[in-house]
C-alpha positions, 0 to 999 in steps of 0.5 A: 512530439506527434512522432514521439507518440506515434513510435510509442504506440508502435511500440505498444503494439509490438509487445502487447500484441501477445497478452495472453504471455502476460497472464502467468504473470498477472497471477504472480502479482496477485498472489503477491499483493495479496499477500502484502495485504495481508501481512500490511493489515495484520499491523491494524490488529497487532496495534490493539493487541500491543497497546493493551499487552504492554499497556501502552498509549496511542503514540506508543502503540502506533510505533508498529506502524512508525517502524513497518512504514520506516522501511519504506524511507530507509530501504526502497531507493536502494532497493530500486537500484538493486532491482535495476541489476538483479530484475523484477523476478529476482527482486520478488523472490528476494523480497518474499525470503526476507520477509520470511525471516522476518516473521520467522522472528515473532517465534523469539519475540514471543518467547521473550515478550519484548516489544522492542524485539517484535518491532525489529522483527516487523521492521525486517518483514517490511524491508521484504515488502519494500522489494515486493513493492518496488519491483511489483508496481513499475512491472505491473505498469510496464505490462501493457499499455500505459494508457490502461496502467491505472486500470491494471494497477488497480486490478491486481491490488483489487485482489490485494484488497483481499488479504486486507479484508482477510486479515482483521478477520484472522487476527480478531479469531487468532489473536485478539481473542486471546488479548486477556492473557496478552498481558504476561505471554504473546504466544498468540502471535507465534502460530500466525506468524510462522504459517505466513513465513512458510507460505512466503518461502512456497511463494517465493520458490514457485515464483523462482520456477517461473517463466516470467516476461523480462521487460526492461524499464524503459521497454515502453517508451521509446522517447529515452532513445530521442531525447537526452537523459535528465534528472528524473526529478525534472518530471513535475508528475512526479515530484507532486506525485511523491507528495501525494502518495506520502499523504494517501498512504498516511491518511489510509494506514492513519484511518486502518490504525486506529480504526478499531479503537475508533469504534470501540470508542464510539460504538462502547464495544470491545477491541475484539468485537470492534475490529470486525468493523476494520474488515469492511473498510479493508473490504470495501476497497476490493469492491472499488478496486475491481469497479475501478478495474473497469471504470478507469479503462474509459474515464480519465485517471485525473478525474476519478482520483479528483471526486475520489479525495473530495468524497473521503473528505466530506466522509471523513467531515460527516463521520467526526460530526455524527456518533453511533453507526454514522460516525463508524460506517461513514469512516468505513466508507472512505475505504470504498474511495481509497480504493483506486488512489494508489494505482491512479497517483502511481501510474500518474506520477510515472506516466512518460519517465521512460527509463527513469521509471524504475528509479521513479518506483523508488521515490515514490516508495520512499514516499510510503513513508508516510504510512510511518509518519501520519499514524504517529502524528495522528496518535499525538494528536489522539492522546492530546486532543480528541478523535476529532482532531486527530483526524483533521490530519487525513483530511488536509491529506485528501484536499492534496491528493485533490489537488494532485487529480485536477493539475498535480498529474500535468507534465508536458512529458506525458504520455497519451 
């Protein structure tokens, strides 16, 4: 095992000792993730917009998320396959033409005003994510020593965290500020979304242009080499690591949900005036992100994800036992502590897979479905129960995720 390790780190040393080649693709990973932020984020505001357009309930209502995240379930183990043959650069540019199209979609949708037709659409834009998402987390991990990949991973969706902080913001000034005529008409959605599809096709042809480093996936890891092949669901890190992206990505799309109705509720405001408050959640994560950037470079990954899950928790706790600015600002903070999950629990579960790395991308972007399955269960639970309760469930969430961050991570085929 000693050898092993040894031939890694020549290995490591051997191509990373040209960082700076990888810059040009840092920044392509930026813009993406900013970009997928956003257009993620923008559901947050099309839930409210929807729910009061179609006079819909809770459950109704969260089927945006239900059909957006259901992608994830149908489209990425096919879409790590075609990655597999086409590479990372070509999986992206693809990834962001077919979103194109999908948000090219809501001009027909608008016109027609049917629900039905702008859940279709929403469902084609996020088959594009999908192949944004799995080619974009593997190349990001695989770009540089795998000791740092969290800290890199973070990096590059700290500036995602951006577009999530944006997007509440442009939707409330574009499109909830017209909710009153929302009711008969969703012309406010068309404008918004044809400027977001022509700024995904100029994406997609720079990065098309663009001289990217080719690193296939099992570059980083000469064990594939030493050890015979296995099944990638051998790895313990990432069978506890799919169910644990399956739960952070249910309880951070699950809180973003509803977040603006949550405080419309709890504070007597309007949905316009209370989906200001889900841009400080979106952005308290681009604060953690880049403070996670640093922090994860000298402390270990397992640790930080451990105080992580238990600090959402007890915030979770404190904001459904309190009301008014405590109740909302306390839901707010747990953004702040989703910041660096993904990036830890992605980088964890693929930590030491070699060549099953992008295979592994696949599951664990399957496992996004629960940014699906959570909202739905949650607006069940809303319409049945109480805000209380409901949110009972992305807590039971967080005590998983705890778990995963103190023993889940080990597999003896980790990587130092």
């Amino acid at each position: 095992m000693a050898s092993i390790i040894l031939q890694t780190d020549v290995v490591e040393e051997r191509l990373y000792k040209k960082q700076s080649s990888y810059t040009p693709a840092l920044v392509v990973l930026g813009v993406l993730y900013f970009m997928m932020g956003l257009i993620t984020c923008l559901n947050d505001t099309l839930v409210p917009f929807f729910k009061k357009g179609f006079t819909l309930s809770y459950t109704q209502s969260s089927l945006v998320q239900f059909y957006f995240f259901l992608t994830y379930a149908v489209m990425s183990i096919p879409a790590g396959k075609l990655i597999e043959k086409i590479g990372y650069k070509k999986g992206m540019v693809l990834g962001f033409c077919i979103s194109a199209f999908g948000a090219i979609l809501f001009y027909p949708a608008s016109i027609f005003h049917v629900y039905a037709l702008f859940l279709a659409a929403l469902f084609i834009v996020a088959v594009g994510i999908v192949m944004l998402q799995v080619a974009a987390n593997p190349y990001v991990t695989i770009l540089g020593p795998a000791k740092t990949a969290s800290s890199r991973l973070a990096m590059v969706q700290g500036v995602g965290s951006m577009g999530t902080t944006v997007a509440p913001v442009l939707g409330a000034y574009f499109i909830l500020s017209r909710l009153d005529t929302s009711a008969t008409s969703s012309e406010a959605l068309r404008y918004p979304y044809l400027v977001i599809a022509a700024i995904l096709i100029v994406i997609a042809f720079v990065v098309s242009k663009l001289s990217l480093p080719t690193i296939t996936p099992s570059a980083n890891n000469l064990r594939d080499v030493e050890e015979p092949t296995k099944s990638v669901f051998t790895f313990r890190n990432l069978n506890y690591g799919a169910i644990a992206i399956f739960l952070y990505v249910g309880a951070e799309v699950s809180i973003g949900t509803f977040m603006t109705n949550y405080v419309s509720d709890v504070l007597k405001l309007s949905v316009t005036e209370a989906n200001s408050y889900v841009a400080f959640y979106w952005g308290s994560m681009v604060v953690g992100r880049l403070l996670g950037t640093f922090i994860l470079k000298t402390v270990r990954p397992g640790f930080v994800l451990a105080i992580c899950a238990s600090v959402a928790a007890i915030l979770i706790l404190v904001s459904v036992n309190n009301t008014g600015l405590v109740a909302v600002w306390s839901m707010i903070a747990i953004g702040l502590f989703n910041s660096v999950m993904f990036a830890i629990i992605f980088s964890l579960s693929v930590n030491g897979l070699g060549k099953n790395t992008t295979r592994a991308s696949g599951i664990l972007s399957t496992a996004i479905v629960g940014g699906a399955i959570m909202p739905f269960l949650q607006g069940v639970l809303i319409d049945h129960f109480t805000w209380a309760i409901a949110f009972m469930l992305p807590l039971l969430s967080y005590l998983f995720i705890l778990f995963y961050g103190l023993n889940g991570y080990r597999s003896k085929y980790n990587l130092k």
